[in-house]
C-alpha positions in Angstrom: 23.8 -216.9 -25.0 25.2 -218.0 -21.6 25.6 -214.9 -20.9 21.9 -214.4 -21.1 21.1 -217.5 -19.0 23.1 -216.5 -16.5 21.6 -212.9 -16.1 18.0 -214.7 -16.2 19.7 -217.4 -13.7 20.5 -214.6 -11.4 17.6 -212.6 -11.2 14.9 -215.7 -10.6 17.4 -216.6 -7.8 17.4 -213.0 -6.5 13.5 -212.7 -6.5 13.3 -216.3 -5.0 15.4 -214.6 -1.9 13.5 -211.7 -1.5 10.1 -213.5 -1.4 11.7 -216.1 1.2 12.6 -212.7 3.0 9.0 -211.3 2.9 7.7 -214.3 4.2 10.3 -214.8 7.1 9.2 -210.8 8.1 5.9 -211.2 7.6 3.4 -210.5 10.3 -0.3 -211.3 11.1 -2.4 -208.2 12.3 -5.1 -208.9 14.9 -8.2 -208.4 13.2 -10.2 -205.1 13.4 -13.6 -204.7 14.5 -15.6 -201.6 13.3 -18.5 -200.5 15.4 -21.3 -197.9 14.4 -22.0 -195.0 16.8 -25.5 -195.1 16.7 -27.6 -194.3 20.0 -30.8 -194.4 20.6 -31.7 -190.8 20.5 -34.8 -190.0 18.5 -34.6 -186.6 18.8 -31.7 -186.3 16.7 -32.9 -186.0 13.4 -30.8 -186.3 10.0 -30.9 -182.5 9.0 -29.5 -180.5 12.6 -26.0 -179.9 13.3 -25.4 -179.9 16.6 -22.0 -178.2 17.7 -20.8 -179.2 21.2 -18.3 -177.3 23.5 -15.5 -178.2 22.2 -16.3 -177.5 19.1 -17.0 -173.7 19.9 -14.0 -173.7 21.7 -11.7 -175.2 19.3 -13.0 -172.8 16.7 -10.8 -169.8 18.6 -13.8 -167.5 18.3 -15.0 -165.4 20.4 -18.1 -163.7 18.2 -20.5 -165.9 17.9 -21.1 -165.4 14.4 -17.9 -166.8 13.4 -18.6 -169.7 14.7 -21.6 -170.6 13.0 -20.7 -168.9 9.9 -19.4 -172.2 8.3 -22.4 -174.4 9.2 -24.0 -175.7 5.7 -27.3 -174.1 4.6 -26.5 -171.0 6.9 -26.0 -167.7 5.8 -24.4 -164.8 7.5 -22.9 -162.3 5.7 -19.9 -160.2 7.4 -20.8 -157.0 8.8 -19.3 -154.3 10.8 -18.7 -154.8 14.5 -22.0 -153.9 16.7 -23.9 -153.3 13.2 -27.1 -155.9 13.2 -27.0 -158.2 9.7 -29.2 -160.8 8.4 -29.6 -164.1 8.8 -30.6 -166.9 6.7 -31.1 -170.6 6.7 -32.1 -172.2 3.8 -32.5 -169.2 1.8 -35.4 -168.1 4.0 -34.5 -164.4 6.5 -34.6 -164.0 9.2 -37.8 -163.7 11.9 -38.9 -164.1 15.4 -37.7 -167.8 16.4 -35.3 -168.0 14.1 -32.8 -167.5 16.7 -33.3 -168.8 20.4 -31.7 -169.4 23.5 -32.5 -171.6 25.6 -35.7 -172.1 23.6 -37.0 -167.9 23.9 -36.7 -166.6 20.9 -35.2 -163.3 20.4 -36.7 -160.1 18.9 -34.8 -158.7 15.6 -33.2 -155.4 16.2 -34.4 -154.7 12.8 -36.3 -156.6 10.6 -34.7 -159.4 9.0 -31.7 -158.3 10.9 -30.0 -159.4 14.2 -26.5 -158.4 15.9 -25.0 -161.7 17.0 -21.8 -160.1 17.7 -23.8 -159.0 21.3 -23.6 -162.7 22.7 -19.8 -163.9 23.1 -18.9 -167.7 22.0 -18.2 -168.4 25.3 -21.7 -168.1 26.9 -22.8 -171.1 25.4 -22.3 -174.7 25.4 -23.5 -176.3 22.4 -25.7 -175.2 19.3 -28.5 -177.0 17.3 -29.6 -176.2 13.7 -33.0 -177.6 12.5 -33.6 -177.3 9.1 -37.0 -177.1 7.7 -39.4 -179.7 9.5 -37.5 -181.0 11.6 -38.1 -177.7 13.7 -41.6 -178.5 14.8 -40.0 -180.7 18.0 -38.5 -176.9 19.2 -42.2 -175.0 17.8 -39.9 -173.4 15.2 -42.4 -170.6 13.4 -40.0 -170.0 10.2 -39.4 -171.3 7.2 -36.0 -172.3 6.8 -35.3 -173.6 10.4 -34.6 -172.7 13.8 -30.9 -171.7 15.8 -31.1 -173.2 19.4 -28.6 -171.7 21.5 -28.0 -173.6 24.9 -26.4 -172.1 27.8 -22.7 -173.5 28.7 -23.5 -176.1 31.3 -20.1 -176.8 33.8 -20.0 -178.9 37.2 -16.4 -178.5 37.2 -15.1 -175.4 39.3 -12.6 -173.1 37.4 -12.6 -169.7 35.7 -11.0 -168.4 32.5 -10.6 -165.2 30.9 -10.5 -163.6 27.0 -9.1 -160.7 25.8 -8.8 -159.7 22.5 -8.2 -156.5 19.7 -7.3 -155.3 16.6 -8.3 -152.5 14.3 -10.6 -149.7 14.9 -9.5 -149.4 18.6 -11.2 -152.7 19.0 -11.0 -154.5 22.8 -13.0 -156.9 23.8 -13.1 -159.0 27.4 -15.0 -162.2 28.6 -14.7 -163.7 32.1 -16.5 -167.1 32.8 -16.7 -168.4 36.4 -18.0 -171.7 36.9 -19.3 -173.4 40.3 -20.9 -176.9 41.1 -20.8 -180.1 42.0 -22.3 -183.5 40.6 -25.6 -182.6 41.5 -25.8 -178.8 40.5 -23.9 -176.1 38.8 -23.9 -172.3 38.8 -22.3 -170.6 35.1 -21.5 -167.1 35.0 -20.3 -165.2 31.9 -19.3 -161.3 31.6 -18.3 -159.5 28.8 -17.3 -156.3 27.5 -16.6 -154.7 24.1 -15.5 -151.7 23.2 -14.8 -150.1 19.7 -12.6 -147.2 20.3 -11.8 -145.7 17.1 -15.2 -146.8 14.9 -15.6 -148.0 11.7 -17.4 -146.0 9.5 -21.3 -145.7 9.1 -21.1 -142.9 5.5 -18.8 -142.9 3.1 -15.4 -141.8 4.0 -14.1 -140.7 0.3 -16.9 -138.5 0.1 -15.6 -136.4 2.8 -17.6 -138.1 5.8 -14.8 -138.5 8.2 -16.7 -139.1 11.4 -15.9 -142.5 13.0 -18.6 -144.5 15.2 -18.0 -146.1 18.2 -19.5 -148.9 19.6 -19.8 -149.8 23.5 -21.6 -153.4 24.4 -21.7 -154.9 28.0 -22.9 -158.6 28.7 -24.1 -160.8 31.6 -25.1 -164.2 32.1 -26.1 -166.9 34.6 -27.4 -170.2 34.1 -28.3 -172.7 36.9 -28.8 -176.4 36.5 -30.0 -178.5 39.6 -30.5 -182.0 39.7 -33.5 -181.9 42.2 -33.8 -186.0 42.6 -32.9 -188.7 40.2 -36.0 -188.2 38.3 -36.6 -184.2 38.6 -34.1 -181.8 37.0 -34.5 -177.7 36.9 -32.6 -175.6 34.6 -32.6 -172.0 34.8 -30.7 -168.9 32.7 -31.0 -165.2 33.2 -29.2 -163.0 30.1 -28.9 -159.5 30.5 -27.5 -156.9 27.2 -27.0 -153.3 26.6 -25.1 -151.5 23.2 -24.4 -147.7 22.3 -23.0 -147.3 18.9 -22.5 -144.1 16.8 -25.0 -143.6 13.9 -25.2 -141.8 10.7 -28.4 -140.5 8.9 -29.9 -140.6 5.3 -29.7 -137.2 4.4 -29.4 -135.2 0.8 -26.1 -133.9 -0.3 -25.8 -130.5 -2.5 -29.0 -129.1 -1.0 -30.1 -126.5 -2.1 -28.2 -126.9 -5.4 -28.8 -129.5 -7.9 -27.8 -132.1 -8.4 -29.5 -133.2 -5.3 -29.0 -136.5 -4.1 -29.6 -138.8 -1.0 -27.1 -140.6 1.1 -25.8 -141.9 4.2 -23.7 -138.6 5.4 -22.2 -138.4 9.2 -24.0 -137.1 11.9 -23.7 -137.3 16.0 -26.6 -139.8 16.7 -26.5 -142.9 18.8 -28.4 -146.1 19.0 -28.9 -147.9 22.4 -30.6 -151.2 22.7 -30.9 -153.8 25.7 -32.5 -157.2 26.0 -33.4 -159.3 29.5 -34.0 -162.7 28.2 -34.4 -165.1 31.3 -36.6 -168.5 31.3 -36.7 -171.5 33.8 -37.7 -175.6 32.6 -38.7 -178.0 34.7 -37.9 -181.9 33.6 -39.2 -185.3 35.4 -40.0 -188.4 34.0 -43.0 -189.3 35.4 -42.3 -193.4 33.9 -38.9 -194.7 32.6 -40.7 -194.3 28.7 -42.2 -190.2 29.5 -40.1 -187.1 30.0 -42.2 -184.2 30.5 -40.8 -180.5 30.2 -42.4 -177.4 31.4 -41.1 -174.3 30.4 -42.1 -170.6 31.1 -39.8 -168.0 29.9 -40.1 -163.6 29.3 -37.5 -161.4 26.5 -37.5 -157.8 26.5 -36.0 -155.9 23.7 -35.7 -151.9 23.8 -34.2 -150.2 20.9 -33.7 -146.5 21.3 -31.8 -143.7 18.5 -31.2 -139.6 18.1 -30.4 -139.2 14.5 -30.4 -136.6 12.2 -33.3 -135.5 9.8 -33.3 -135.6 6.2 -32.5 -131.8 5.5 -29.9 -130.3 6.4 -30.9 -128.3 9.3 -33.8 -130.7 10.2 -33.9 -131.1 13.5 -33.1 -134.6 15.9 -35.4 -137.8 15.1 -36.1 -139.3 18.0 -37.1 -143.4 16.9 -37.7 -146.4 19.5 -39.4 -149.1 20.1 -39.7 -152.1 22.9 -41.1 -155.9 22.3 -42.1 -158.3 25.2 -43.1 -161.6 24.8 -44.3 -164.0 27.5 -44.1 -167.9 26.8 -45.6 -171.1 28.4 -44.3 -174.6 26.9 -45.0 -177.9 27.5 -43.3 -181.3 25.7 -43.9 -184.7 26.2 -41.8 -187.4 24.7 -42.2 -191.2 24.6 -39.7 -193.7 23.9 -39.7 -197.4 23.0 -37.2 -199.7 21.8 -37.9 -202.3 19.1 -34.6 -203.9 19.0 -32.1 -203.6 22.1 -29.4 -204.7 20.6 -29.2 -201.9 17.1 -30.7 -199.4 19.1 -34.0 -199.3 17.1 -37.1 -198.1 18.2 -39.7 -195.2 17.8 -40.8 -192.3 20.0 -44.1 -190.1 20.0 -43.5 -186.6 20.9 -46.8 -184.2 21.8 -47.0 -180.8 23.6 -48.5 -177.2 23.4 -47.5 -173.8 23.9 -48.8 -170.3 25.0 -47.4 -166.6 23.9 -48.5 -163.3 24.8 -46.7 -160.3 22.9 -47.0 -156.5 22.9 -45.0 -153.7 21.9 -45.6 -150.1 21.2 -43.2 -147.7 20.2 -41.9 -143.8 21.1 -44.6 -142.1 20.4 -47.1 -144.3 22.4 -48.9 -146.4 19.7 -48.6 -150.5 20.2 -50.4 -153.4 20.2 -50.8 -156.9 21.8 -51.3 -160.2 20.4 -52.1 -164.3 22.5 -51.2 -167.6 19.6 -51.5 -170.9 21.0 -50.0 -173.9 19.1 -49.8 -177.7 19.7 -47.8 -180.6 17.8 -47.6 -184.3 17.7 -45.2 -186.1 15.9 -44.1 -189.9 15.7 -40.3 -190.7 14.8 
């Protein structure tokens, strides 16, 4: 029994120590003030990601569909190097606007299907995508959303270079150059990639052992000028060609059955090249109105050889070019309600002009004017 008090006599006097310790060491924190990072940026709304520079540069990429292939709601399914794939956001394919630069939207190489892989990561400095509605402020024409691609924007002198390969002979080189000041800057990107030793296009267990190559140069220049402290010009130029090996549908076992049809090898090449170039003007003509104006032109050629669907069929010669012309002008108005939580609304309005034609190798085309106009209160 005393043995038992003194045990329990022990440990109250041991846990009485330790809290007299506790409260000798312990020590007040200053207290911690959370603040939101809300701004006062209608034009944000809730469903677009927007991905900076850093964040293309931190993800290590230098094809540009890597870098987007994470985003939610975005769907781009891996393809071979130089090969167009689709494209789809929200469960809606691709279409003309669903990708843009710079606001000009660029032609498919094949419908419902686009080669990102021409445009390298580093030619660009941030990246907005609008789902659904919310597309309207940019005159987005499909269903799922739009892709705005913006032009890397750098007043800071300096130059870098990327060089990468791997498999399949693959090289690939980008040099950026940058030149400016506060008041303006001049961006230019090069590129080049090369595909040496080609994936391939048919079947290689079925005895198709002819390996495509791929060849893609790149140029762009982007110029930003701050014109006064109320008038801004920004101006890109983009400039892409591509040759890659192609294979034909063809039949197999001709003349004797069974006959089939397949993608068999065969020496034909695809070339394609796109001049995408547009120039905005931006004043605020009062401290609540920011006009743009915006005329831009894209030019896409694509132009293959490929075999016929018999054997001894003869070369297929298939081609075709898209121009489209485009005349934009937005309007935004902004007032704040409440100063200090950065609450307010703002009425945006505006219209726009296109004029498209194509035609294809063997002389038949057509041409097309739409005008549209939007107003929307946020």
């Amino acid at each position: 029994m005393n043995k038992l008090l003194k045990s329990q006599s022990l440990a109250i006097a041991l846990s009485l120590s330790s809290a007299a310790a506790l409260a000798v060491q312990s020590v007040e924190l200053p207290a911690m003030v959370v603040k939101s990072n809300s701004s006062f940026n209608m034009d944000t709304p809730l469903n677009i990601t927007h991905l900076d520079q850093q964040d293309l540069q931190r993800s290590g990429q230098r094809e540009l569909t890597q870098v987007l292939r994470a985003t939610p709601s975005l769907d781009m399914p891996q393809g071979m190097l130089g090969r167009p794939a689709p494209v789809n956001l929200r469960g809606a394919s691709g279409g003309m606007g669903l990708i843009n630069i710079d606001g000009i939207p660029l032609h498919e190489s094949f419908p419902g299907q686009i080669n990102l892989d021409l445009f390298p990561a580093e030619t660009f400095g941030s990246s907005d995508i609008r789902r659904g509605s919310s597309a309207m402020l940019d005159f987005g024409r499909t269903l799922g959303g739009r892709i705005n691609l913006h032009s890397r924007t750098s007043y800071k002198p300096g130059a870098s270079l990327h060089v990468d390969g791997g498999t399949f002979g693959t090289l690939r080189e980008t040099a950026t150059a940058d030149f400016g000041d506060t008041e303006q800057g001049l961006n230019l990107t090069a590129g080049r990639d090369d595909v040496f030793d080609g994936s391939y296009w048919a079947d290689s267990k079925q005895g198709n052992t002819e390996r495509d190559t791929f060849h893609a140069h790149q140029l762009a220049l982007h110029l930003n000028n701050k014109l006064t402290e109320r008038l801004k010009l920004d101006s890109s130029l983009y400039y892409v060609n591509s040759d890659t090996g192609i294979d034909k549908t063809g039949l197999i076992h001709f003349p004797r059955p069974p006959v089939e049809v397949a993608t068999i090898d065969d020496p034909g090449r695809g070339k394609q090249e796109i001049w995408l170039t547009q120039s905005t003007a931006g004043i605020d003509l009062h401290p609540k109105w920011h006009s743009e104006l915006q005329l831009g032109f894209t030019q896409h050629s694509v132009n293959a050889t490929t075999g016929g669907l018999l054997p001894s069929s003869p070369p297929v010669l298939i081609g075709f070019e898209n121009q489209l012309s485009l005349a934009r002008w937005k309007n935004s108005h902004s007032f704040e309600l409440d100063g200090s939580q950065k609450r307010g609304i703002q009425f945006n309005w505006g219209g726009e002009g296109l004029y498209e034609q194509g035609h294809n190798r063997i002389g038949t085309g057509g041409q097309r004017g739409t005008g549209s106009g939007f107003a929307n209160l946020q």
